[in-house]
C-alpha positions as a Markdown table, in Angstrom:
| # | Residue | x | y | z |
|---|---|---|---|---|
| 1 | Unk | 0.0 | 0.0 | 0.0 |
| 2 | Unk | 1.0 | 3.3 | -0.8 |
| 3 | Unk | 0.8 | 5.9 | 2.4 |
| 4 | Unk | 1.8 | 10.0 | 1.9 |
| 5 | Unk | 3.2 | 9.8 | 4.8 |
| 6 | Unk | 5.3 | 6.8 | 4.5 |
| 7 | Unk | 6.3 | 8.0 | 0.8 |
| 8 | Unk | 7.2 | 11.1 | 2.2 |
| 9 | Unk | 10.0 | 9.9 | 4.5 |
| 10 | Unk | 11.1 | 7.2 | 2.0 |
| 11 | Unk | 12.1 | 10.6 | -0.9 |
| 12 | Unk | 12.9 | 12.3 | 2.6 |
| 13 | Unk | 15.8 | 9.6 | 2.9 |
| 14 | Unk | 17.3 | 10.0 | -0.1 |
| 15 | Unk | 18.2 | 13.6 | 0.1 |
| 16 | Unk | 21.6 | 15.3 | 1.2 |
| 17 | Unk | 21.1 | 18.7 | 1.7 |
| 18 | Unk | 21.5 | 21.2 | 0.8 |
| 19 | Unk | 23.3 | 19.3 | -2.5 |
| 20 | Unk | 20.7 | 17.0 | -3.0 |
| 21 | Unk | 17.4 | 19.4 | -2.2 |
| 22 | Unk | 14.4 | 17.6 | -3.8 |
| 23 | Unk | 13.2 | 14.5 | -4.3 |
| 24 | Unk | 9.9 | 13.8 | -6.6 |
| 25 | Unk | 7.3 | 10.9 | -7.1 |
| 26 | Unk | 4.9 | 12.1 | -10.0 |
| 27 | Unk | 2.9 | 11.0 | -12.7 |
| 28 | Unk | 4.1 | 11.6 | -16.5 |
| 29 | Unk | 1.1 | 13.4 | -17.4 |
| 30 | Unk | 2.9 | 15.4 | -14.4 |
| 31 | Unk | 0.8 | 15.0 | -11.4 |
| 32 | Unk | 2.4 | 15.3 | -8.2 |
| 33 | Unk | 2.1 | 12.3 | -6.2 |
| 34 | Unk | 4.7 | 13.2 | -2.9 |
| 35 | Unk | 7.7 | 15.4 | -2.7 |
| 36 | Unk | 10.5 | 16.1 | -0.1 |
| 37 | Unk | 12.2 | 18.7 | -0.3 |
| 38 | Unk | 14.2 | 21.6 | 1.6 |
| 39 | Unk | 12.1 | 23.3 | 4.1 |
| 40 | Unk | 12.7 | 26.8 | 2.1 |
| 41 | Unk | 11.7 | 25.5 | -1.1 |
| 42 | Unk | 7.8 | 26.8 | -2.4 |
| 43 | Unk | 5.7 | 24.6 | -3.4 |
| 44 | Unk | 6.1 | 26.4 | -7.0 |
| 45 | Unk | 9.6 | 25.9 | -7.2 |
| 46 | Unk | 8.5 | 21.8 | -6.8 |
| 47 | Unk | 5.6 | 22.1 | -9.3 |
| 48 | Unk | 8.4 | 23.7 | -11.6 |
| 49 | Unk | 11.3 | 20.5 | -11.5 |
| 50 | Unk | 7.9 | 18.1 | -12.1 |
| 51 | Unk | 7.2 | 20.3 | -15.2 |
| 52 | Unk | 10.9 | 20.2 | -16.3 |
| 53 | Unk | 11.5 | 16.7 | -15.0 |
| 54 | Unk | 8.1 | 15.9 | -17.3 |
| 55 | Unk | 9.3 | 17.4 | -20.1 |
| 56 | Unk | 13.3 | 15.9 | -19.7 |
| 57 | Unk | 11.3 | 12.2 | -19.5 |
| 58 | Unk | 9.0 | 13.1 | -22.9 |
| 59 | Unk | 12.9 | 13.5 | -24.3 |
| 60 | Unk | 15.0 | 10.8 | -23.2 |
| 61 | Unk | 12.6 | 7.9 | -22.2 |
| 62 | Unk | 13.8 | 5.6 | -25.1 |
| 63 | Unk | 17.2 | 5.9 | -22.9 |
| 64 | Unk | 15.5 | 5.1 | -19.8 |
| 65 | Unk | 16.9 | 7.3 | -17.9 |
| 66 | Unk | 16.7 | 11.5 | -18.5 |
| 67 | Unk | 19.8 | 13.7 | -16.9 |
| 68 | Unk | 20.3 | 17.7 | -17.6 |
| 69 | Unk | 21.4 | 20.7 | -16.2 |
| 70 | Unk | 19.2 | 23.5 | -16.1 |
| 71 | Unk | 18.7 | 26.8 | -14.3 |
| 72 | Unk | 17.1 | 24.9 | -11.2 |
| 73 | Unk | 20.5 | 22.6 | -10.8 |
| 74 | Unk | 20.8 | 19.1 | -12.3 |
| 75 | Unk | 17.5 | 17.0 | -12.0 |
| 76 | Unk | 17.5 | 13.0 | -13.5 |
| 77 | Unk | 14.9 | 11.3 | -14.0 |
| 78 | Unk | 13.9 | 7.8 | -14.0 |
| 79 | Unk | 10.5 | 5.5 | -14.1 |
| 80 | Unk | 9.0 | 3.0 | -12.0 |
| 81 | Unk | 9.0 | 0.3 | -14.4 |
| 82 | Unk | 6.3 | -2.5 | -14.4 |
| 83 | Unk | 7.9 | -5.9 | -12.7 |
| 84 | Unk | 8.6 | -9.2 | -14.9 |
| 85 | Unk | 6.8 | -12.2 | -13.5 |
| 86 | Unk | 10.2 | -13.3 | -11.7 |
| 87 | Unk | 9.5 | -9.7 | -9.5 |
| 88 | Unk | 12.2 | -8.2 | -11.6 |
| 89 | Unk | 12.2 | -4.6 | -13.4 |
| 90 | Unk | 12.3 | -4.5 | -17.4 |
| 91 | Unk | 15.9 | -2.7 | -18.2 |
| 92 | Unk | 13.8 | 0.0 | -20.7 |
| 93 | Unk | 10.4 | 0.2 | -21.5 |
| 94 | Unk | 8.7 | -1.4 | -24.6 |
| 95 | Unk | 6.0 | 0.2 | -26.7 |
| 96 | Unk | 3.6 | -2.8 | -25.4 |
| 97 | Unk | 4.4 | -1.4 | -21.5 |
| 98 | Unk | 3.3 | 2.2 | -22.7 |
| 99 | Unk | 4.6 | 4.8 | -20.0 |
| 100 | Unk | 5.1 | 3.8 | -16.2 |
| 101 | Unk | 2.5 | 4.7 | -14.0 |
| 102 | Unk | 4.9 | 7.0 | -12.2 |
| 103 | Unk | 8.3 | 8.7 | -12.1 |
| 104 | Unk | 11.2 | 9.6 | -9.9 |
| 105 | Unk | 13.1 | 12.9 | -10.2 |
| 106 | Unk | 15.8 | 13.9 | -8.1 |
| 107 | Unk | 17.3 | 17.8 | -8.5 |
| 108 | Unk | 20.8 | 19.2 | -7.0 |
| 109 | Unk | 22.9 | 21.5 | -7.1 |
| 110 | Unk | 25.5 | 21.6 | -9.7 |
| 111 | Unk | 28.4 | 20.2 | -8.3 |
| 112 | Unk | 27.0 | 17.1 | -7.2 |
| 113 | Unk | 28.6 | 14.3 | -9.5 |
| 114 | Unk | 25.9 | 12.7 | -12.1 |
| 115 | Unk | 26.8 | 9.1 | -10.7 |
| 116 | Unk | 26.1 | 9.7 | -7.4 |
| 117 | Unk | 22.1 | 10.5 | -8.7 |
| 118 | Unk | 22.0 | 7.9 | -10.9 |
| 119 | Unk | 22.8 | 5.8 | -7.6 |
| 120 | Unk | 20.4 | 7.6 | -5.5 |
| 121 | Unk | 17.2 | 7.6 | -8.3 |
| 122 | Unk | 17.5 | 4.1 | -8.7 |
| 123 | Unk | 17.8 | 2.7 | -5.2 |
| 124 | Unk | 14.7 | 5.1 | -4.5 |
| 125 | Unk | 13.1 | 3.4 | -7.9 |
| 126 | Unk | 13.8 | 0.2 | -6.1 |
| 127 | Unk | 12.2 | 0.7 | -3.1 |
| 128 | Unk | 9.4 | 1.8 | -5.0 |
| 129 | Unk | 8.9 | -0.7 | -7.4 |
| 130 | Unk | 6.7 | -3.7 | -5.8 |
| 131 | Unk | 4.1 | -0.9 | -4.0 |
| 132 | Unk | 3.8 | 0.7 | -6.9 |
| 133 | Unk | 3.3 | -2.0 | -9.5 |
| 134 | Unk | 0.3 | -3.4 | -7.1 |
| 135 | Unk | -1.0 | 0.3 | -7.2 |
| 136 | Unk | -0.3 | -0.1 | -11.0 |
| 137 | Unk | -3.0 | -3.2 | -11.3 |
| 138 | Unk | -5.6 | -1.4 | -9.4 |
| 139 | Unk | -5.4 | 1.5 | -11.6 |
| 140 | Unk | -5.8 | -0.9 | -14.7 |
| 141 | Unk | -9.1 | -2.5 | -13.5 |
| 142 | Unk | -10.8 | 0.8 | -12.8 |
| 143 | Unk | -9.7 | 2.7 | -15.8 |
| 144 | Unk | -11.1 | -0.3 | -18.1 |
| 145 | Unk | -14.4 | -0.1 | -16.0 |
| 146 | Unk | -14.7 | 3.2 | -16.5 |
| 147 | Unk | -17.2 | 4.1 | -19.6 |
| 148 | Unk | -15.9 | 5.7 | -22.7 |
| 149 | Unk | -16.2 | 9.2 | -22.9 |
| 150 | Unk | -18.5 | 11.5 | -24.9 |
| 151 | Unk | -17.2 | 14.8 | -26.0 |
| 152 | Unk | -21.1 | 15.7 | -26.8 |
| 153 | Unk | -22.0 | 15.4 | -23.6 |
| 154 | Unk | -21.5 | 17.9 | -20.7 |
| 155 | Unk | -22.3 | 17.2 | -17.0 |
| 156 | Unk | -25.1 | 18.7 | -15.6 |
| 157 | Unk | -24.5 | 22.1 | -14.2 |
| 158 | Unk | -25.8 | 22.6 | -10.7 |
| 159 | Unk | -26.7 | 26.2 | -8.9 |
| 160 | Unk | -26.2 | 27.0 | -5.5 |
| 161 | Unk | -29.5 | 28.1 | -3.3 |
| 162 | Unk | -29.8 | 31.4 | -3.0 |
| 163 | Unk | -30.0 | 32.5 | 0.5 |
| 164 | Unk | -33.1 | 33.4 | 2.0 |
């Protein structure tokens, strides 16, 4: 099972700050699952690096792994990958897999050495992988019992009471 609050200390373990400042767990249509972060950090700043981060995945997922420096510091990112029936993780995704249901993004500062990310993202990834891939099964069923949508049909507007 997935808990905030047990997600939250998980990304919380991972950082080193101030170099490593941010940890991420979002979706990559760019939903914000959890974060930890520096306590000085907006929330803004974090719903900027989950932009970016999206955006750095869109570009580099056919490497499996997306790394840049920009203006905020150096971010990586890397997906949760769905697990082979022997409970292993697929090295890269395949068209058939689609995108993960979520990604990882870690940002630091500048002089913090790309291997030592690489090495932090994916021993977060691990932890994450078996609760999210039973989150991922539950996510299936409901979206395929879900009916398909109408674009000629709008939901019915309600109006407040007026007050008396």
């Amino acid at each position: 099972m997935l808990l905030l609050s047990s997600l939250h200390n998980l990304l919380q373990q991972v950082l080193s700050l101030p170099e490593l400042h941010t940890a991420v767990l979002f979706t990559p249509e760019g939903q914000l699952v959890s974060y930890a972060s520096d306590t000085s950090k907006p929330k803004d700043e974090i719903r900027v690096l989950v932009g970016v981060s999206g955006e750095v995945w869109q570009e580099t997922k056919q490497h499996g792994i997306g790394m840049v420096d920009s203006e905020i510091g150096r971010i990586i990112v890397l997906p949760v990958l769905p697990l082979k029936d022997n409970g292993s993780t697929s090295k890269e995704p395949t068209s058939d897999e689609g995108d993960p249901v979520m990604l990882v993004a870690l940002n630091a500062k500048d002089s913090v050495d790309w291997d030592r990310l690489r090495i932090s993202a994916k021993e977060l990834v691990y932890h994450l992988e078996k609760p999210v891939n039973r989150l991922r099964g539950r996510l299936s069923t409901r979206v395929a019992q879900l009916p398909p949508l109408n674009p000629n049909v709008r939901p019915p507007v309600t109006r407040a009471a007026k007050p008396r």
